[in-house]
N, C-alpha and C positions, 0 to 999 in steps of 0.2 A: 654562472647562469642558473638562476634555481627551475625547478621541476614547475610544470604545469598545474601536475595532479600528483597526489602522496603516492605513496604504494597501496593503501587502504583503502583509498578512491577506488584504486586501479580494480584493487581482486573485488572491493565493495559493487562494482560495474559487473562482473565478471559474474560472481555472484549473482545479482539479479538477474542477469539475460539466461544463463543456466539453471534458475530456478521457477522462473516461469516460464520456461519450457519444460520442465518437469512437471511443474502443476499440471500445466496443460494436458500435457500426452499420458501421465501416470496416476493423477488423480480421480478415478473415477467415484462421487459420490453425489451425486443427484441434490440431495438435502443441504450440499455449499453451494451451491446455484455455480454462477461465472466467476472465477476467483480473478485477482488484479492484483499483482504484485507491484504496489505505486513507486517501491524507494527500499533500499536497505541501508543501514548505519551501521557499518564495521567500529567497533572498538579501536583503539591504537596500537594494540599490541597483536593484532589479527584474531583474539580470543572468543570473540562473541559478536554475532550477526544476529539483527534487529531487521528482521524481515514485515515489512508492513505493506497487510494486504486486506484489502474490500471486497463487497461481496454483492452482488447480482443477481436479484430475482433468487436471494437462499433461504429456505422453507422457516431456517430456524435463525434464532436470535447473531447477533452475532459476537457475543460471547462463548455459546454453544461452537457455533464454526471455528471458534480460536482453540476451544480446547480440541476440537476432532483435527485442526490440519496440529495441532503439538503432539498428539496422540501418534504422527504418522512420521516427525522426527526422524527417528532412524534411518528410516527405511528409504526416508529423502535425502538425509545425510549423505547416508551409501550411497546411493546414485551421484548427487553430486559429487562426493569425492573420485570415483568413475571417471568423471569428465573435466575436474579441475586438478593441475597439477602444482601441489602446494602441500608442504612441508605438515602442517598442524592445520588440518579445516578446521575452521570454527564452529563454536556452539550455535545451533540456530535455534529463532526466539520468536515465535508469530506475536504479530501486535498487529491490532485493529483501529485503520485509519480510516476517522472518520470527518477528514479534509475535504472529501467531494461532499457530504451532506451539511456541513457547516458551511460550505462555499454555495450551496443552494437556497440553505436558508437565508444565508445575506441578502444575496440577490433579492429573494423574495422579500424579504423587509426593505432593500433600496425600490425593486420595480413599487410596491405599498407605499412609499416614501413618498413617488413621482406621481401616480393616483391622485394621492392624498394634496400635491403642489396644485396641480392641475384643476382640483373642486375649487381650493383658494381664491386662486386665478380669475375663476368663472365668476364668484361670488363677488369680486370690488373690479368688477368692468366698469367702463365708460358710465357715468352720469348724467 
């Protein structure tokens, strides 16, 4: 009977609920606005976590924001290891996902799409 989910799902889950609860409650910096932890990608070998996180109303770029939460690394590591019980925590790795403003602009170019059907429409009515 194979597995559901791998082991790497498993702590990759684990990992994320753990670490945006850490953003949450330990990150205090005004200038990342609302941080969103959307997804992590654990490696195969538990080696390296692909933390990817968006940003909300934050003052600065968000390349800026990626280098200030890598900057805080450690100090998130530590705590996470705190609260997760595992052999080798993995290397963590902010990356900026930027899935909800590409999923916006679609939209926006389909809702422009249905506009643009609708003038059509008007223009070869009835004769």
């Amino acid at each position: 009977m194979p597995r559901e989910f791998s082991r790497s799902d498993r702590v990759a889950s684990q990992i994320q609920r753990e670490m945006a609860d850490l953003i949450r409650t330990q990150l205090k910096e005004p200038a990342l606005g609302m941080v969103t932890l959307s997804d992590v990608e654990l490696s195969r070998d538990l080696a390296v976590a692909k933390l990817f996180v968006s940003f909300l109303a934050a003052k600065l770029p968000p390349n800026k924001c990626i280098k200030q939460l890598n900057e805080r690394v450690p100090v998130l590591r530590r705590e996470l290891g705190k609260r997760i019980r595992i052999r080798v925590l993995p290397e963590l790795r902010f990356v900026y996902d930027d899935s909800i403003e590409r999923g916006m602009r679609m939209d926006s170019l389909l809702q422009g799409l249905g506009h643009e059907g609708e003038r059509q429409d008007e223009g070869n009515g009835p004769e």
